[in-house]
C-alpha positions in Angstrom: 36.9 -123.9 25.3 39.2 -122.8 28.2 37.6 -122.5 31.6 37.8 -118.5 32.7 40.2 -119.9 35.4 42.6 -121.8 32.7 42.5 -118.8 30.8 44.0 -116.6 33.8 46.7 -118.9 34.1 47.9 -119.3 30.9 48.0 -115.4 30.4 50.1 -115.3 33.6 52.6 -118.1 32.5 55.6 -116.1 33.1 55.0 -116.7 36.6 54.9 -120.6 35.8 58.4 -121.2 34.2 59.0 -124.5 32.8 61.7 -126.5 35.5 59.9 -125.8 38.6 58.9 -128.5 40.6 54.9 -127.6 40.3 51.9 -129.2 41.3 48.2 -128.5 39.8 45.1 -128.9 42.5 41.6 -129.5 40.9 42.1 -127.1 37.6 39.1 -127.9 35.4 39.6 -130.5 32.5 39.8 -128.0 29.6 43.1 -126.8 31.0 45.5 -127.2 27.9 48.3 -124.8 29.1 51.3 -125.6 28.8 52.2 -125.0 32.7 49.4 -127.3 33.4 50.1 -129.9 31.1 54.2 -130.2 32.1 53.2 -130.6 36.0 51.8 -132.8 38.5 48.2 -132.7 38.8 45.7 -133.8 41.8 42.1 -134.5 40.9 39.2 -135.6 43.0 37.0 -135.4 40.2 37.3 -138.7 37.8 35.9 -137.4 35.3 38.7 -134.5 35.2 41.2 -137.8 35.5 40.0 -138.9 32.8 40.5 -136.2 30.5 43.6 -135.7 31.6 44.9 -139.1 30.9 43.1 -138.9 27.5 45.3 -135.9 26.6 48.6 -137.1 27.1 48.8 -135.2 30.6 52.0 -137.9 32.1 51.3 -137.3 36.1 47.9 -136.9 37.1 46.9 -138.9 40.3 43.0 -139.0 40.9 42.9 -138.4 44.3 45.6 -138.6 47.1 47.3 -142.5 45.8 50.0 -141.0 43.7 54.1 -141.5 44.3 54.3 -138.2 43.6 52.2 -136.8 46.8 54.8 -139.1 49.0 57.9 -136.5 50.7 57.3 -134.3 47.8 58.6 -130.5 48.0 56.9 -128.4 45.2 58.3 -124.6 45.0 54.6 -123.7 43.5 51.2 -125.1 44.2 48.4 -123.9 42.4 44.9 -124.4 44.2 41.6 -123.8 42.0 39.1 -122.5 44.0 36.8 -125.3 44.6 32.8 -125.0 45.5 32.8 -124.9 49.4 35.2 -124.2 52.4 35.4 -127.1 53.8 37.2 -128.5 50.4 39.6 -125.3 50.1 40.8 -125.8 54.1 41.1 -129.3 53.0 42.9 -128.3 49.3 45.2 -125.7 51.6 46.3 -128.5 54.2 47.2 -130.8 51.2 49.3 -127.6 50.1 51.3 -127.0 53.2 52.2 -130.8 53.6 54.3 -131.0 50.2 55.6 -127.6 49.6 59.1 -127.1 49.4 60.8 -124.0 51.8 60.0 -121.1 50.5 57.0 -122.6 47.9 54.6 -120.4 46.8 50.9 -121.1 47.1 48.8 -119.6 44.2 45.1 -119.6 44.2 42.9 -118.7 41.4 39.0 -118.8 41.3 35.9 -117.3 39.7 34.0 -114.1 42.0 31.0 -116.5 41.8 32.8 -119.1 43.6 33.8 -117.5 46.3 37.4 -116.5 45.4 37.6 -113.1 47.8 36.3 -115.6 50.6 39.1 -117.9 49.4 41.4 -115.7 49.5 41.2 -114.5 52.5 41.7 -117.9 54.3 44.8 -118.4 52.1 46.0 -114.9 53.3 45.5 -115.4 56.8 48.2 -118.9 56.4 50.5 -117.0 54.8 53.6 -114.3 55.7 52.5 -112.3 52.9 50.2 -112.7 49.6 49.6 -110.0 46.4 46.6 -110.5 44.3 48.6 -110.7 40.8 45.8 -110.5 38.3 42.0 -110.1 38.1 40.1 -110.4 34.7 37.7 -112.3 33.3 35.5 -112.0 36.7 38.5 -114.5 38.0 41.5 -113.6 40.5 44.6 -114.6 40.7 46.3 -114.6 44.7 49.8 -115.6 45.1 50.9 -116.2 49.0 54.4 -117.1 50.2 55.7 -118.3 53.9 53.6 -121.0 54.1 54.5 -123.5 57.1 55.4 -126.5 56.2 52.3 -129.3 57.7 53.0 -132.8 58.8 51.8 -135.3 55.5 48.2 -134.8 55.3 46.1 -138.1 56.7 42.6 -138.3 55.5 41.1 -140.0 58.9 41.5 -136.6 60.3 39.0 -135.1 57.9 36.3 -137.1 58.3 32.9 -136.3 59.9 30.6 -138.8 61.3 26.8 -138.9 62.2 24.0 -141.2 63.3 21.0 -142.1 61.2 17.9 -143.4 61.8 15.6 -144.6 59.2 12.7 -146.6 59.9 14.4 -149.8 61.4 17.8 -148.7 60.1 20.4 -147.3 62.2 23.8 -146.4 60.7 26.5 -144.7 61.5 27.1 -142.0 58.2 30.9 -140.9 57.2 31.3 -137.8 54.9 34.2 -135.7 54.0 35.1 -132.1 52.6 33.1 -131.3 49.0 31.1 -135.0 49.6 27.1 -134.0 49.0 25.4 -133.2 52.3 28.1 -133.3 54.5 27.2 -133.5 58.3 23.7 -133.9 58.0 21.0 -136.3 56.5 20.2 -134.9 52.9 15.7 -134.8 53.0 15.8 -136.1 49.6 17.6 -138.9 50.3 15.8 -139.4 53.7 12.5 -139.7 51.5 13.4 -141.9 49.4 14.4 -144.3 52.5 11.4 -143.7 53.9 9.4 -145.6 51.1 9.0 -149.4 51.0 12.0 -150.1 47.8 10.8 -153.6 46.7 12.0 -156.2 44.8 15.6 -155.7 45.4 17.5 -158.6 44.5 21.0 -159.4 43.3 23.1 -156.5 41.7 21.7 -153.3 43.3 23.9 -149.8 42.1 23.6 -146.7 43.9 24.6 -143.9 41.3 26.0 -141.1 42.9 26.4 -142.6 46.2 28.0 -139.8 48.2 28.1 -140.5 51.6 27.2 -144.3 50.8 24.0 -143.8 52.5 21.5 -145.3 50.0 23.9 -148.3 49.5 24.4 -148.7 53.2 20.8 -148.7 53.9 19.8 -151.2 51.4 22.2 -153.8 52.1 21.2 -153.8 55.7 17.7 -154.3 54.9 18.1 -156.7 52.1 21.1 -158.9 53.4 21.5 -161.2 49.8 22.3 -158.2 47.7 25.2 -157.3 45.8 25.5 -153.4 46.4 27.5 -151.5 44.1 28.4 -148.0 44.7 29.6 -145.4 42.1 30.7 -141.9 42.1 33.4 -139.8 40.2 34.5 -138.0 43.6 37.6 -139.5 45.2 36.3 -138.4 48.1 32.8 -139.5 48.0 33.9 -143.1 47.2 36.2 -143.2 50.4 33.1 -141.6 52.9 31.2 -144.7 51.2 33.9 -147.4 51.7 34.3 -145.8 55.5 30.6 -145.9 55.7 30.2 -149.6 54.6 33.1 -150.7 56.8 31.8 -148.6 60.3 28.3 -150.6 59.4 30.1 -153.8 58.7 28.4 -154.0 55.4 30.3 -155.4 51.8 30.1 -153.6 48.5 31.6 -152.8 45.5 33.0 -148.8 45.5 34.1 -147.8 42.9 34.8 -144.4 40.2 32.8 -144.3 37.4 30.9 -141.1 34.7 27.7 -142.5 34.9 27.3 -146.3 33.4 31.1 -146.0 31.7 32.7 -148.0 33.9 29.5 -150.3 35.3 30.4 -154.0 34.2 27.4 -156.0 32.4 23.8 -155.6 33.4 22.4 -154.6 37.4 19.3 -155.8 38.6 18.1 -152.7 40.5 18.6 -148.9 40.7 18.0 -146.5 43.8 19.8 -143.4 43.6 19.9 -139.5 44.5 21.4 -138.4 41.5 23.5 -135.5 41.1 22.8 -132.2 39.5 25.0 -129.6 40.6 28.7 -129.1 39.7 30.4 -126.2 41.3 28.4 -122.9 41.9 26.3 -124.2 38.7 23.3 -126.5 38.1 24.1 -129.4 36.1 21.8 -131.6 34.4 23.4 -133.7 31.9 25.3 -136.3 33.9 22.0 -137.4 35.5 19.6 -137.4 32.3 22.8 -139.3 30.4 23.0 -142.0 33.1 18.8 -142.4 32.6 19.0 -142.2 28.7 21.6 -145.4 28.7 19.8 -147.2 31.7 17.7 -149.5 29.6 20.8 -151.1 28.0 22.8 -151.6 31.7 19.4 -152.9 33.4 18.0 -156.6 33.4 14.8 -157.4 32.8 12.4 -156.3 35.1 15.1 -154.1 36.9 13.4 -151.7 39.2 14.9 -148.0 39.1 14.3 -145.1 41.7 14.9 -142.2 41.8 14.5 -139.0 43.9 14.8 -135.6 42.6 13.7 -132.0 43.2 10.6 -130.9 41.7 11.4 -128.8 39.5 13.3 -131.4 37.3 12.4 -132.8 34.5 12.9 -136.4 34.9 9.6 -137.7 34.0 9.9 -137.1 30.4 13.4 -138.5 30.4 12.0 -141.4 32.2 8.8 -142.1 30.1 10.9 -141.8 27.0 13.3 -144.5 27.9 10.9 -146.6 30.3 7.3 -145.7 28.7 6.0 -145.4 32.1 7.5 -143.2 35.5 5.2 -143.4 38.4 5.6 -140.7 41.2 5.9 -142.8 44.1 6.1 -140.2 46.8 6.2 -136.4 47.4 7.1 -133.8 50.1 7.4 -129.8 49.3 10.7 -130.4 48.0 11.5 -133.7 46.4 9.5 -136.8 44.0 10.1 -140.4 44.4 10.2 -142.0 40.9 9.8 -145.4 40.1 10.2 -147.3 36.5 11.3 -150.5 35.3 13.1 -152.1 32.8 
C-alpha cells in the first residue's frame, strides 16, 4: 500500500513530467510512481535501498556515494519530510548543493511529522514557495530561488561529545537523524554500567547508532572482533568516525537485522531500535531476536536494554527459554540470555 506521502505525489504528477533531470530524497519504499521510479533517488535508510533495487528502481544511491550526487544540476528535488530538524536542514543543504539554476525544491510530509514546521524552514531559503496540495493529512510545498550551496561535505555535520563510563572515556561522533544525537542515551548508559561478561571473539552491536556500545566494548575487551550494524547511512558513518577518533578497529557495516550478518557471532550487546519516524516500531527488533538462536554460537551471551514497557521477555524466553533481568532504573531493563 502507498505511503500517504507517495500517494500525494503521484496525484500531483503533472507537476513531475517525465525528461526532467529529477532527484528523489528519502521517499518511503512503497513509492511505485512512475515519477519516482524514472529518477534518481537518495536513501539513508537501507532497508528503503533495498527495496528499491529489488524493484527495478535503475539509480538509487544509499547514502551520499553515488556518481550521480557528483556536479549534478537537478531542475526538481523532492525532499520527504523526515522525523527531526536536524535531518531536514541536513536533507535541504544536500538540495541547494546539486540543484540546477532555477530548480525547484518540493517538500512533501505528513501533519504528524512536522510538515508546517518543515515548511517553514524551506520557505525561509527560498525567493518564493506555494503550498500546491494538502490531502490525506499530507502537504505538498513547492519553493523556487534556491541558492545554489558549495558540494555538501559530511565532516561539517558532525557533532562530537565526551563520555565517561566507568573506566571508559571516549570521545562520541553523531550526525543528523543518528539516535541520541548530542547527548548520552540513559538506556544505553545502563547497560554500560553493568559488568557485560564473557565477551570473546565476534561481538555485534545491532543497531549501533553512534557506535557507542561497540566503541565501549572493544576498549574494555582489547581481543574482540567488534562488529557494528545499522541500516542508517548515517549512523554507520558516526560509528566508523567514532571507532577511528578512539583508535579502535571494527567491522561497520548496513544490514535489516541478521540479513546481511555472515556465519555465527559469539556475543550480543545492543540498544535496539524501536521507533521509525513519528511512529513506534516493533518488528525489526523482535525479528532480529526471533532469528538470533540460529546467527549465535554456542553459549553466546546476548544483552539487551529496552524500555519497560516492551515486551521482550516473552520474545526472549520463547527463543532462549530463559531471560534474566539484569538491571533496572525508572525507565529501562537490562536483559541477559544465552544461546
Amino acid at each position: 500500500m502507498q505511503h500517504a506521502t507517495a500517494q500525494v505525489i503521484e496525484r500531483n504528477e503533472e507537476s513531475f513530467e517525465l525528461g526532467v533531470k529529477r532527484l528523489f530524497i528519502e521517499p518511503p519504499a512503497c513509492s511505485h510512481c512512475t515519477a519516482v521510479s524514472q529518477s534518481d533517488v537518495v536513501t539513508f535508510n537501507y532497508r528503503s535501498f533495498e527495496y528499491f533495487e529489488a524493484n527495478g528502481f535503475t539509480s538509487v544511491s544509499f547514502g551520499l556515494d553515488h556518481d550521480a550526487l557528483k556536479d549534478a544540476a537537478f531542475d526538481q528535488i523532492v525532499i520527504f519530510m523526515p522525523k527531526s530538524k536536524q535531518e531536514l536542514e541536513f536533507y535541504l543543504d544536500l538540495s541547494q548543493s546539486v540543484i540546477a539554476e532555477d530548480g525547484e525544491v518540493y517538500l512533501v510530509g505528513e501533519k504528524k511529522s512536522g510538515i508546517a514546521s518543515g515548511a517553514k524552514r524551506l520557505v525561509a531559503r527560498a525567493s518564493s514557495a506555494d503550498k500546491i496540495d494538502s490531502a490525506k493529512h499530507c502537504q505538498l510545498w513547492e519553493a523556487r530561488g534556491l541558492e545554489r550551496l558549495p558540494p555538501l561535505k559530511l565532516s561539517d555535520y558532525f557533532d562530537y561529545i565526551d563520555v565517561s563510563i566507568g573506566d571508559s572515556s571516549l570521545k562520541v561522533a553523531s550526525l543528523p537523524g543518528v539516535f541520541a544525537q548530542g547527548k548520552f542515551d540513559e538506556g544505553t548508559q545502563l547497560l554500560l554500567e553493568q559488568d557485560i561478561r564473557r565477551m570473546k571473539a565476534r561481538t555485534l552491536d545491532f543497531g549501533c547508532g553512534a557506535g557507542v556500545i561497540g566503541a565501549v566494548l572493544k576498549l574494555r575487551n582489547p581481543d574482540i572482533s567488534v562488529e557494528a550494524i545499522d541500516i542508517s547511512w548515517l549512523a554507520l558513518r558516526a560509528t566508523e568516525e567514532t571507532y577511528r577518533l578512539n583508535g579502535i578497529e571494527g567491522k561497520v557495516y548496513a544490514s535489516d537485522g541478521w540479513k546481511n550478518v555472515q556465519g555465527r557471532v559469539n556475543g550480543v550487546v545492543t540498544n535496539p531500535p524501536f521507533h521509525q519516524g513519528v511512529s513506534t516500531e516493533y518488528e525489526t527488533t523482535e525479528n532480529f531476536i526471533r532469528t538470533a538462536h540460529s546467527k549465535m554460537a554456542r553459549y553466546a551471551p546476548m544483552y539487551i536494554v529496552a524500555n519497560n514497557f516492551l515486551r521482550y521477555p516473552t520474545i526472549i524466553e520463547s527463543v532462549f527459554g530463559k531471560c534474566a533481568y539484569y538491571a533496572k532504573s525508572s525507565k529501562f531493563n537490562v536483559y541477559y540470555c544465552e544461546r
